[in-house]
N, C-alpha and C positions, 0 to 999 in steps of 0.2 A: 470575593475572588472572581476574575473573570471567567467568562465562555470561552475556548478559545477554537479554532478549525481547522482540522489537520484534514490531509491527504493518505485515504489508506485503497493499495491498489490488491486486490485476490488474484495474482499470480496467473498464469497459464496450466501450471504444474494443479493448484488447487482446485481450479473451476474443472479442468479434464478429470478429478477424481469427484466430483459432487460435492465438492467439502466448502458450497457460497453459504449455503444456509447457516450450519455451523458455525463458521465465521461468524458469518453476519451476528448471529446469536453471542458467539462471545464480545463483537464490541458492548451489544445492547445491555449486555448483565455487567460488561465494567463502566455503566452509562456511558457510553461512545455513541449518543446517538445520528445513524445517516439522517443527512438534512439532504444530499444529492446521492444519485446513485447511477449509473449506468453499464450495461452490458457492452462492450467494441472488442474491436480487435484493430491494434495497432500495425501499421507498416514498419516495414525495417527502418526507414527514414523517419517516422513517427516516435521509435524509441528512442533513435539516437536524437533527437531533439528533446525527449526529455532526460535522455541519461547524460546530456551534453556535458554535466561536471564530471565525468567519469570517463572522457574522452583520451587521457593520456594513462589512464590504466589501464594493463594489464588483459583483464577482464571485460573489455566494454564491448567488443563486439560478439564475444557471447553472450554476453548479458541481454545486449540486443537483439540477435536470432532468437534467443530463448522468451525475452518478451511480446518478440509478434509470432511467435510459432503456433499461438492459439488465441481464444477468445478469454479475456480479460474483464474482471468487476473493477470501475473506481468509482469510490465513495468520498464523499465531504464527510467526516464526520465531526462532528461538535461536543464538546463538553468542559466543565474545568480545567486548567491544565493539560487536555488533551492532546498537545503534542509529545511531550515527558509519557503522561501515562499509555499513550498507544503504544510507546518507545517498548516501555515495559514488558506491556500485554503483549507484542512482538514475540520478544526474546529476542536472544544474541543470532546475530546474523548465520552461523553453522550451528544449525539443528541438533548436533551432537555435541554443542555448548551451551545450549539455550536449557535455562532452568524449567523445571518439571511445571507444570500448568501455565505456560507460554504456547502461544499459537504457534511455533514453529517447533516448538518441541513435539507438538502433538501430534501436528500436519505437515513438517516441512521434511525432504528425504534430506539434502546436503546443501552444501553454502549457496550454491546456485538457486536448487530447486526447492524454496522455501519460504513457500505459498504465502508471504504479504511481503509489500511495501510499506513505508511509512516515512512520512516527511521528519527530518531530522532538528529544525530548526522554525522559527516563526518566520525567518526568510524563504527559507527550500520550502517552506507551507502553501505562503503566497506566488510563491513561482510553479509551484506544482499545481493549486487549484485551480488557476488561472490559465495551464496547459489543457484539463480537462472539461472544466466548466466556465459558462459564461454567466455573466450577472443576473441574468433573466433564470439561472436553473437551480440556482438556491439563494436560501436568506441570508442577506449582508447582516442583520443584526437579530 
């Protein structure tokens, strides 16, 4: 079974409450582990470049105030199946759906404010790592 690298980003809402380590901790124990990591804060024109698929919803230009309103963790992380199982260890996108020992259930307040991202696909993986990191800042293999 392969390795595979998803893109998990710790929210604005999560880093303003102290809750990176935490995280961090639960990819590590569902072996999620960062291979890249970094601390930024996104411009409003930085988010809407990567929420770019989410441009005829609804929701995207708060999505995008809300993603550069603060400083931001994005991580590469690697593991088995690891885009599926981050899916998981997410939980459902509103926090007051998200099953009991899901990060969002634990840490996240409402649909918006609900402290991770996480790449959907083996496409939106490599589109998404490749927004935050360059070749040079983790391991291709």
């Amino acid at each position: 079974i392969m390795s595979e690298r998803t893109l998990a980003i710790i929210k604005p809402d999560a880093v303003g409450q102290h809750l990176v380590g935490a995280i961090i901790q639960c990819y590590e124990k569902a072996e999620l582990i960062p291979i890249g990591m970094k601390l930024m804060r996104l411009t409003k024109a930085q988010a809407e470049g990567f929420y770019y698929v989410h441009k005829h919803r609804p929701f995207y230009d708060s999505l995008c105030s809300f993603m550069s309103s603060g400083p931001i963790v994005v991580l590469a992380l690697a593991g088995v199946n690891a885009i599926q199982r981050h899916r998981d260890l997410m939980g459902a996108t509103d926090p007051a759906k998200a099953a009991e020992g899901t990060i969002r259930k634990a840490y996240g307040t409402d649909i918006e404010h609900n402290a991770v991202h996480g790449s959907d696909s083996p496409e939106s993986a490599q589109f998404e790592l490749g927004y935050f990191f360059s070749a040079l800042e983790w391991p291709q293999r």
